[in-house]
C-alpha positions in Angstrom: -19.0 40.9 53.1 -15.7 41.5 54.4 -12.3 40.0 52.6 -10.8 37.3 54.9 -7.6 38.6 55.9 -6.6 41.0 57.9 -5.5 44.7 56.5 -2.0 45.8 57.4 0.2 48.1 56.4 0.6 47.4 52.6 -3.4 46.2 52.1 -5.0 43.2 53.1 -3.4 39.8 53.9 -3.5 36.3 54.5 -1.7 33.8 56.7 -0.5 30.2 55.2 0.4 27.8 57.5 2.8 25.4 55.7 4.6 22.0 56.9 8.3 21.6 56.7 10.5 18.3 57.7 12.3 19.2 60.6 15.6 19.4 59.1 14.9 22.1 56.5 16.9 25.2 56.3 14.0 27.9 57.4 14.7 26.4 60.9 18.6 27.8 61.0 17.4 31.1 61.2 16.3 32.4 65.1 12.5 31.9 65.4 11.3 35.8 64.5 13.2 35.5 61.5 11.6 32.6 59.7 8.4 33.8 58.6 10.7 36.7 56.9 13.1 34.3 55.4 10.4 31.8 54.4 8.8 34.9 52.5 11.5 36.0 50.9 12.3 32.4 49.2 8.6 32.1 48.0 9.7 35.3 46.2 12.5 34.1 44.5 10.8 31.0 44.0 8.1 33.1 41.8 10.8 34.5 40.3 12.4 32.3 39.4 9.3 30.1 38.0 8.2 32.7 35.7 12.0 33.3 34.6 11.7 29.5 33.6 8.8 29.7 31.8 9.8 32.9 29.4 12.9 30.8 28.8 11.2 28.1 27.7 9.1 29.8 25.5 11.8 31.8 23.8 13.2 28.6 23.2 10.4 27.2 21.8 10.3 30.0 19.7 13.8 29.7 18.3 13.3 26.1 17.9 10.3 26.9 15.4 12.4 29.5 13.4 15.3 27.0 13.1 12.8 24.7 11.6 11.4 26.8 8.9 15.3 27.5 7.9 15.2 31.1 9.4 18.3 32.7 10.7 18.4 34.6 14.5 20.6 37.6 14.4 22.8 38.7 17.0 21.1 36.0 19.6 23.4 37.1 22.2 22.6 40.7 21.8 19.1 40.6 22.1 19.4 37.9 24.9 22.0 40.5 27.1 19.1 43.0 26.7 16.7 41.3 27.9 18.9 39.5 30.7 19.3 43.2 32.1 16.1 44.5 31.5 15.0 41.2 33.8 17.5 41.7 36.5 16.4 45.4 37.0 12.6 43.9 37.3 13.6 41.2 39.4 15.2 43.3 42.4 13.5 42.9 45.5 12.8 46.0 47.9 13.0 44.1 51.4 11.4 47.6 53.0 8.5 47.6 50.5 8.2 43.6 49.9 8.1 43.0 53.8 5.9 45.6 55.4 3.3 44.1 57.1 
């Protein structure tokens, strides 16, 4: 049986039709821009979700240390590295993330 979607470029894909008021920003962009802007946000969205969640767990994780009297060294340190290490991750290649 064959995968629904169709293959492009970068592998197999699928199409999601989504509903937006009228007024939301996606439609300030010229019509054959849209889907590519609309993409892009879901993107950042991800990103920015799972950026959330490691957050919350570190801090979860510091809260637990602090309450069994434990000390963090150099917090802002190890926070930077991590803070760059993310960044470089999180870049987005528009030529790689948008051929379709």
């Amino acid at each position: 049986m064959r995968p629904s979607g169709r293959k492009g470029k970068g592998g197999h894909i699928k199409s999601l039709h989504i509903k937006l008021p009228v007024d939301h920003p996606v439609f300030s962009f010229p019509e054959g821009e849209r889907s590519r802007v609309a993409r892009e946000w879901l993107e950042q969205g991800r990103q920015v979700t799972k950026a959330m969640q490691e957050l919350k767990q570190e801090l979860q994780e510091i809260k637990e240390i602090l309450k069994k009297g434990g000390k963090i060294e150099k917090p802002n340190q190890v926070l930077e590295q991590r803070h760059d290490t993310e960044c470089q991750n999180a870049t987005i290649d528009p030529a790689v993330f948008l051929k379709i």
